[in-house]
ZAMARGU-4260 file (C-alpha; in steps of 0.2 Angstrom, whole numbers, plus 5000, padded with zeros to 4 digits):
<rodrens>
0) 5229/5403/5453 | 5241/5388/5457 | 5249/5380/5440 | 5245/5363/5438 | 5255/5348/5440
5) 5263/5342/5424 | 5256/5326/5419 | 5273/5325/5410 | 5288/5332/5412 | 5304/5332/5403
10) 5317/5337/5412 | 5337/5341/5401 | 5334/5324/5392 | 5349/5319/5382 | 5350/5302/5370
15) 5360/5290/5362 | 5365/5277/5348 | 5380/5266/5348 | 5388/5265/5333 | 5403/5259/5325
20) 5413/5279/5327 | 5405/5276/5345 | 5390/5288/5354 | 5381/5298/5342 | 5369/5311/5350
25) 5351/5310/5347 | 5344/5321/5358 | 5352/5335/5369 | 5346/5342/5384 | 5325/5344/5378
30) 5314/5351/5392 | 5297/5350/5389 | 5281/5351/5400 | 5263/5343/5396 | 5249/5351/5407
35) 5233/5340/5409 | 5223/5342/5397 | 5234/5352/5386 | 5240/5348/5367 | 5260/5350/5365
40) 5267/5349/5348 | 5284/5344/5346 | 5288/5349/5326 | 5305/5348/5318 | 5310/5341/5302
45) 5314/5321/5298 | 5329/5318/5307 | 5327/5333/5321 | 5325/5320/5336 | 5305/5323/5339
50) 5303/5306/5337 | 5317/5299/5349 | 5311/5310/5361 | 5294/5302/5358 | 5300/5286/5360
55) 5312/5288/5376 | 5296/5294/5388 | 5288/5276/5384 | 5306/5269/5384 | 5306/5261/5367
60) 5319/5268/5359 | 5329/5257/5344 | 5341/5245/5349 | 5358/5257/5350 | 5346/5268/5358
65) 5349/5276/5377 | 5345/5289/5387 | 5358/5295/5393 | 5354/5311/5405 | 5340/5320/5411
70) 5322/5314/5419 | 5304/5310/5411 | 5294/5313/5423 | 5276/5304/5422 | 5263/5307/5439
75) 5281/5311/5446 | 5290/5294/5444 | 5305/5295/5434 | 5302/5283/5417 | 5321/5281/5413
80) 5320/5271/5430 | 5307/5261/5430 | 5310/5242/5428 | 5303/5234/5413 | 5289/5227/5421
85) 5286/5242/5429 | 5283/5251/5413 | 5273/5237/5404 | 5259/5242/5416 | 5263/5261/5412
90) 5260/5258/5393 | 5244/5256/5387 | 5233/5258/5400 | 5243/5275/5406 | 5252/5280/5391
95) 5244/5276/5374 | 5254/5276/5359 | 5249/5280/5341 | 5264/5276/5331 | 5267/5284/5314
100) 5270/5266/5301 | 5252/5257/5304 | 5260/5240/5291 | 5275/5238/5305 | 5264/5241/5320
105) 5249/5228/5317 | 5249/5210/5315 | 5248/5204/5298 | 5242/5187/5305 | 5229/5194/5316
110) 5211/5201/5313 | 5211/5220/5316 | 5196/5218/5329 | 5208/5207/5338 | 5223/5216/5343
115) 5212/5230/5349 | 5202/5219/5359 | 5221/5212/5364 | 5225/5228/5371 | 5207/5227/5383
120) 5212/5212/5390 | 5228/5213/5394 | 5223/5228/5405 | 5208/5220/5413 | 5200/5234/5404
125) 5187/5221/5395 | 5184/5203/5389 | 5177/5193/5379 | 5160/5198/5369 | 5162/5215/5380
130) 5178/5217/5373 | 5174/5217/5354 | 5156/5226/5358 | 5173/5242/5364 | 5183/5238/5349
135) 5165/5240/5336 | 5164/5256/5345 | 5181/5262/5344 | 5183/5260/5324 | 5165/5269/5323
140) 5173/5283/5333 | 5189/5284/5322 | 5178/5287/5306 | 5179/5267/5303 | 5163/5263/5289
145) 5153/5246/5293 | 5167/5242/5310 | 5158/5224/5315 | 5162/5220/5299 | 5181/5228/5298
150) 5185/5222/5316 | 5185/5204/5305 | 5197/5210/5291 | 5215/5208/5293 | 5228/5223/5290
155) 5230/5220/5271 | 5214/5221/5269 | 5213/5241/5276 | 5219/5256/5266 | 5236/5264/5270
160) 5223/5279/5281 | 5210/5267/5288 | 5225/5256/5295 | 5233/5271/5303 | 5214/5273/5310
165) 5214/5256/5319 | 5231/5261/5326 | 5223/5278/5335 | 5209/5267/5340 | 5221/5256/5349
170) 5228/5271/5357 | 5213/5277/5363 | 5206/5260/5368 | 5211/5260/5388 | 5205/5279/5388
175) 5224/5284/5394 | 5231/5299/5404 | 5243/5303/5391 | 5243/5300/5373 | 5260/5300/5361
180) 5255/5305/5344 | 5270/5300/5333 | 5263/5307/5315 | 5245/5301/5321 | 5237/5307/5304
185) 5254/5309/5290 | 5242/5292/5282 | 5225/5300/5281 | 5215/5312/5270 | 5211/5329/5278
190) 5193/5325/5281 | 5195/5310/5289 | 5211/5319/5300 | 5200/5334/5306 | 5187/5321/5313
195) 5201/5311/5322 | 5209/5328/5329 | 5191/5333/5334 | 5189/5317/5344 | 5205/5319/5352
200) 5200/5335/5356 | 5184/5329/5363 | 5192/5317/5372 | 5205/5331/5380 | 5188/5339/5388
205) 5182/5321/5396 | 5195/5315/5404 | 5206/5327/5403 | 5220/5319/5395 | 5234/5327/5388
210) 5242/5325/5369 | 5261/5323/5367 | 5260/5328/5346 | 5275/5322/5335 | 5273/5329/5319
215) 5282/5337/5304 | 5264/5347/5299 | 5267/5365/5306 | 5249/5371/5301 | 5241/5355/5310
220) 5252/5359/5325 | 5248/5377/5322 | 5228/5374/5323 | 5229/5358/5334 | 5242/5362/5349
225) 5242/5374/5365 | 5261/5375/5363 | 5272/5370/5351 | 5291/5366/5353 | 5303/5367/5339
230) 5316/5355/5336 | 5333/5354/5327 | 5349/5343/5328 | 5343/5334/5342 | 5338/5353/5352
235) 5323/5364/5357 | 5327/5381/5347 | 5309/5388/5351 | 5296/5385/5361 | 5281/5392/5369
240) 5262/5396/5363 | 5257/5391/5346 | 5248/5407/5341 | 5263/5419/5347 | 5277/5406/5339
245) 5267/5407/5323 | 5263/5425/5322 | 5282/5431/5329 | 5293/5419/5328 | 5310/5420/5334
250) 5323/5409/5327 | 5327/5407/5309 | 5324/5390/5309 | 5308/5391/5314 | 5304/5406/5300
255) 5311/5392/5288 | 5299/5380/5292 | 5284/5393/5292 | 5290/5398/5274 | 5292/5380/5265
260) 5277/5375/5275 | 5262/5372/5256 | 5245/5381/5258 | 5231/5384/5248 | 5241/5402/5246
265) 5257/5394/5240 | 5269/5397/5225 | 5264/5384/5212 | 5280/5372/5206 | 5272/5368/5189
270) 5280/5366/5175 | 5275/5372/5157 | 5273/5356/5145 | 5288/5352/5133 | 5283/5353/5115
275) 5286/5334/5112 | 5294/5320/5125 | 5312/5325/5128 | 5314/5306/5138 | 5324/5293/5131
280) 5310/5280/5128 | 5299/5286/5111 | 5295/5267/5106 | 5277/5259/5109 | 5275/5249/5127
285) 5282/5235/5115 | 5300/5244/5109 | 5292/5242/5091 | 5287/5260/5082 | 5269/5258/5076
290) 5263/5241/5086 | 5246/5237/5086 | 5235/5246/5098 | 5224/5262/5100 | 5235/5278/5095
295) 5236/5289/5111 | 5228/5308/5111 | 5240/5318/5104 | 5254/5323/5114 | 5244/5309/5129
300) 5253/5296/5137 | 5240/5287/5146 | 5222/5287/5144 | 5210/5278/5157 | 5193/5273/5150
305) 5178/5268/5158 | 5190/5259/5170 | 5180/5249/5186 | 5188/5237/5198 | 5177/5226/5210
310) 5182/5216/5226 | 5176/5201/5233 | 5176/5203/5252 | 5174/5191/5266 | 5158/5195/5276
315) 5157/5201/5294 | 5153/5183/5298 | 5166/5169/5300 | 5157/5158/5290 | 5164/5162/5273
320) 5153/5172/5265 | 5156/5184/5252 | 5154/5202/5247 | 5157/5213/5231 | 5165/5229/5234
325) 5167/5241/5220 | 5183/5251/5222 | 5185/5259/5207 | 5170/5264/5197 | 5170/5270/5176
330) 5183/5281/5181 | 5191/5288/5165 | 5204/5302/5163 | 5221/5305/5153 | 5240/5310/5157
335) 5248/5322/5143 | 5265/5319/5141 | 5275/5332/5152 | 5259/5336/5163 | 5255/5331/5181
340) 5237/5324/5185 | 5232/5323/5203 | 5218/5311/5211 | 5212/5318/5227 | 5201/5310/5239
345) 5195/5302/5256 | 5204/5286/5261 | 5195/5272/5253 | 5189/5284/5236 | 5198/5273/5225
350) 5213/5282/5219 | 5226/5270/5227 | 5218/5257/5218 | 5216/5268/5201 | 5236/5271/5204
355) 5239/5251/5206 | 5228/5248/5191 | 5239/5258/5181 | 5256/5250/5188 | 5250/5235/5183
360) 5248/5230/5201 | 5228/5223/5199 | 5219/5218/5184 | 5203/5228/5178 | 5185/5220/5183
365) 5180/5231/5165 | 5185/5246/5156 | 5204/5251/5149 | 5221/5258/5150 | 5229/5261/5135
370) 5248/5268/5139 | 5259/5275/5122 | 5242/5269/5112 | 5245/5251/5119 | 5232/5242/5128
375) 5241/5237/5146 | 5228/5221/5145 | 5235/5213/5129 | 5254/5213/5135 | 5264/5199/5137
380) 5278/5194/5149 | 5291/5202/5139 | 5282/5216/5134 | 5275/5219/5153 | 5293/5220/5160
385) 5295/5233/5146 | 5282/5242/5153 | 5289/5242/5170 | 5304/5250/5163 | 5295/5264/5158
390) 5282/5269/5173 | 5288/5268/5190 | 5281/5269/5209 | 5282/5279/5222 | 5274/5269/5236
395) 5263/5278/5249 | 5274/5269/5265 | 5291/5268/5267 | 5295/5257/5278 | 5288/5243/5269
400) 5293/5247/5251 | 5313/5244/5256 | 5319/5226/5256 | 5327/5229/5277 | 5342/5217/5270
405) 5348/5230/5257 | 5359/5243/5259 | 5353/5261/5252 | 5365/5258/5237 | 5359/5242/5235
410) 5339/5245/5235 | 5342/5261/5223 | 5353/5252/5212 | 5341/5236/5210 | 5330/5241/5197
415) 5347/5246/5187 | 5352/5228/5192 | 5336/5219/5185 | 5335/5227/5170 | 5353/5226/5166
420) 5358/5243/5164 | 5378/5245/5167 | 5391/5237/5179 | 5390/5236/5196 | 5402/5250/5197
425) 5391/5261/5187 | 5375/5258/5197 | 5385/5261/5211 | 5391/5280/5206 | 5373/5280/5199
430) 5364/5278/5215 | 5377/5290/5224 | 5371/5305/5211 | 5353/5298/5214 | 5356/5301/5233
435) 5361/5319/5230 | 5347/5322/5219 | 5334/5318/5233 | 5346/5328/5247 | 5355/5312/5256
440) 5374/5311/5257 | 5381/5300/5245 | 5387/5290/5262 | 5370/5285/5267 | 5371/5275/5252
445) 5380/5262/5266 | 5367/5261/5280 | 5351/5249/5281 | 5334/5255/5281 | 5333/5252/5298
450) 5344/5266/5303 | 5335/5277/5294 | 5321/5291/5299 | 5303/5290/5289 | 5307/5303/5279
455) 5325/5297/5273 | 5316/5282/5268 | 5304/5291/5258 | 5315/5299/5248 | 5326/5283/5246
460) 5312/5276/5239 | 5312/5293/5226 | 5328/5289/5221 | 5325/5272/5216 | 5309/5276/5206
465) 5321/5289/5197 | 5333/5276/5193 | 5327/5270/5178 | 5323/5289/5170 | 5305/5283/5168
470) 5291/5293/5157 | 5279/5290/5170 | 5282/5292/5189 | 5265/5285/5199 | 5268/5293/5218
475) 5257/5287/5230 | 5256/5299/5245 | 5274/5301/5241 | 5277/5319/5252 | 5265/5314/5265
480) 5279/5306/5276 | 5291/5322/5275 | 5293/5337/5285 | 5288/5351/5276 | 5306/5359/5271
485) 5310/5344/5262 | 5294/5341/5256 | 5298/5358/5246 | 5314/5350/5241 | 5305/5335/5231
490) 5294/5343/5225 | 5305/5356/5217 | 5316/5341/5210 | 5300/5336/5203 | 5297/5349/5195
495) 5316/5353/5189 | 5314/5333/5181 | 5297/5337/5172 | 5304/5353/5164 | 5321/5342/5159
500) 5317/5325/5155 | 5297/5328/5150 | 5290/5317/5165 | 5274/5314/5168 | 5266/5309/5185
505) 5250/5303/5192 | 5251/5310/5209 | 5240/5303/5221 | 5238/5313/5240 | 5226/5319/5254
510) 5235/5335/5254 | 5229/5346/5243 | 5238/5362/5247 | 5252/5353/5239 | 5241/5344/5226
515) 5238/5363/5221 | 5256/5367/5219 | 5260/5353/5209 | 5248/5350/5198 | 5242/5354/5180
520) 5225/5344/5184 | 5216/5337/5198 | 5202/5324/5199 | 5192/5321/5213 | 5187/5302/5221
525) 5172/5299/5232 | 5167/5282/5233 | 5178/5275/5217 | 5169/5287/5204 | 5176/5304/5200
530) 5164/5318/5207 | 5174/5331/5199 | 5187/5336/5187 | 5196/5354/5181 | 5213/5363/5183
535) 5219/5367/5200 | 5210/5383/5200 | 5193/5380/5196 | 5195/5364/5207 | 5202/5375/5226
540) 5195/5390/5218 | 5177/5385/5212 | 5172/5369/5216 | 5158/5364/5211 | 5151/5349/5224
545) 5149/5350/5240 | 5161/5337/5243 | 5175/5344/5236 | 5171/5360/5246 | 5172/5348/5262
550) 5191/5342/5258 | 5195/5360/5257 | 5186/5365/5273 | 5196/5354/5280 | 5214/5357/5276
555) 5223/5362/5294 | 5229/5378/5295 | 5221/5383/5280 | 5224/5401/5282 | 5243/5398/5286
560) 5253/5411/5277 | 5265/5403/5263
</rodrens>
């Protein structure tokens, strides 16, 4: 039996960045085949060149960026010599692109429901009421609730996971030949991931359309791909079927990233609580030993009671009619001091806005959070920016939590800066040690975030939350953005600054093989309430409702050795 055509082929690629010590390598003679109708997986750690190897086949590489050898071969016309106009009729309707940062890749100005439709039209695809009638369906298809009335939302009105769903639905909208996955489901909870790699796949068999998968998750590549490639400093080091690479594989590299990858199976990182805080900060929220307030549990740092948070929503019309929607729902938990308490749960459970209620970030509709036996309502100006000093964030996206006109140094060095803590000199050598604490060379501390990879950033962001030695570290999604060997790395130095300083963190993820490893107690959402509660192993061990035995159903790769 003949072998079929690629529908992409990459043929000795090499890539480029100008800089300002000249050409720096990217990517360095890749060859990699897509069959129609097959799923290739490209998976390497941050920085490897998956990405740029992604973006130079729909030639949109950073400015710098050029390919500078080699062929990409799509239906048989070379890519790297197309014109311009050429390729904008290739993108989209031949090509769709689901990019991995949903915030930087959707219009803040525009109603979700009509930048999908945008896409549509621009192909001649669909118009008009046809158009939005597509888009209703496509956010339905993407796990989407109520989609007539989310097509009328704007971004910020989306979760982190339900924007990156809009993204994949824009993507999928023209029914292309080829689909670029870059991270297509790093933003989303593993229920809600499973159903959009099930559509994919069902997509695969319809029109046969083949999968170019970027992706730093080894057991989703693993479960999800027909062939995987393995990438390091800009070069395939493996490649071939995903069954044989995972069962035997060949290069030590590849054996690194099978060994760091977290499952259910994995060594746990926790840390055994200290016998009393060992942070600098033993004060009240308000620097004043024994200020009025509710005394916290003993040994408890935070204590969440009865806590509810409602909404009010536009309507699906255009009339200005409102909703109510209730996010957060008489949630109530604790943090120890010393102890990591994980909230686990669907995109759009309530456990980002539970995190936000507790940084301060969103008032209470009802209900309480007392932090240090202070009631975070009552505080004042002063005392608030107290507070800040003492519980910082670890934001769920990367790209939009640095300021793009600040240097590395200059971002981790700004809470120091704002809360007056040494000299300019100081905060610099601070934010070098900072770097090396979260694996980046101290010289990275010159560069912008721009110039950076997603995972880079991510720990960037790290840094600067460590800056300030808080007692309280939120981290929203914090590892979801990081290839899985320095994923291992953070949370290890999470751990390591638990056991030395007596942190205490509210983790909040989708992952819960990593939830497992890091945690001391885990509660999960559904629908803003907290359906269940319990250490680690009676939660992945025993769980007791049928929605928690759902999540772990459907963890990829679930039976992927540690």
């Amino acid at each position: 039996m003949a072998t079929p055509t690629p529908v992409l082929s990459i043929r000795d690629l090499s890539v480029s960045f100008r800089s300002g010590t000249g050409e720096v390598p990217a990517v360095k003679g890749v060859s990699i085949e897509v069959l129609p109708g097959r799923t290739v997986a490209v998976v390497g750690e941050s920085g490897s060149g998956k990405s740029t190897t992604a973006a130079a086949v729909n030639r949109l590489l950073p400015p710098g960026g050029r390919i500078t050898g080699g062929q990409v071969l799509f239906d048989g016309r070379d890519l790297a010599r197309l014109s311009e106009r050429e390729m904008v009729a290739v993108r989209g309707a031949q090509i769709g692109f689901v990019p991995q940062d949903p915030m930087s890749n959707l219009n803040p100005l525009m109603r979700i429901g009509d930048q999908i439709a945008e896409a549509l039209e621009v192909h001649g695809l669909a118009a008009g009421k046809a158009a939005h009638a597509r888009v209703t369906e496509l956010l339905d298809m993407v796990g989407i609730p109520d989609p007539a009335r989310r097509a009328n939302q704007y971004p910020h009105e989306f979760s982190g996971g339900m924007r990156q769903r809009a993204l994949i639905a824009m993507g999928l909208a023209c029914k292309p030949r080829l689909l670029i996955a870059d991270e297509p489901t790093s933003a989303l909870d593993v229920t809600v991931q499973r159903r959009i790699l099930d559509q994919l796949s069902e997509l695969i068999e319809e029109l046969g359309t083949s999968v170019f998968l970027i992706t730093h998750d080894l057991a989703l590549a693993a479960e999800r791909a027909d062939s995987i490639a393995v990438m390091y400093h800009g070069e395939i080091v493996e490649s071939g079927d995903a069954a044989r690479i995972l069962a035997d594989p060949q290069h030590d590299y590849t054996r690194r990233l099978l060994r760091a990858a977290p499952s259910l199976a994995s060594a746990r990182t926790v840390v055994a609580v200290p016998a009393r805080p060992t942070g600098r900060h033993a004060a009240t929220v308000t620097g004043t030993p024994g200020a009025a307030g509710t005394p916290a549990a003993e040994g408890g740092l935070v204590e969440v009671r009865n806590l509810s948070k409602v909404f009010t929503l536009r309507s699906a019309g255009r009339g200005g009619e409102t909703e109510h929607f209730t996010a957060v729902d008489d949630v109530s938990f604790g943090i120890a001091r010393g102890r990591t308490v994980s909230i686990v749960g669907e995109s759009g459970s309530g456990k980002s806005t539970t995190a936000n209620l507790l940084l301060g970030l969103e008032k209470a509709t009802s209900g309480r959070i007392d932090f240090d036996g202070t009631d975070l309502a009552g505080l004042r100006r002063k005392e608030m920016f107290a507070f800040r000093r003492r519980v910082q964030p670890v934001f769920q996206n990367p790209y939009a939590s640095l300021d793009p006109r600040y240097t590395v140094g200059q971002s981790i060095a700004e809470p120091l800066r704002v809360h007056r803590v040494g000299t300019a000199a100081s905060r610099r050598k601070e934010a070098a040690r900072l770097l090396d604490q979260v694996a980046l060379p101290a010289a990275m501390a010159e560069r912008l975030p721009h110039e950076l990879s997603g995972g880079q950033r991510q720990r960037v962001a790290i840094a600067r939350a460590l800056a300030l030695s808080p007692e309280l570290i939120v981290l929203d999604e914090a590892v979801s953005a990081l290839d899985v060997l320095v994923q291992a790395q953070i949370l290890e130095l999470l751990a390591e600054l638990q056991r030395e300083l007596g942190l205490s963190y509210l983790f909040i993820s989708h992952d819960l093989a990593v939830v497992r490893m890091i945690s001391h107690s885990v509660h999960v959402m559904q629908r803003g309430r907290i359906v269940e509660s319990g250490t680690p192993e009676e939660i992945f061990g025993s769980p007791s409702t049928p929605y928690t035995r759902e999540l772990l159903a459907a963890i990829p790769g679930a039976g992927l050795a540690a």
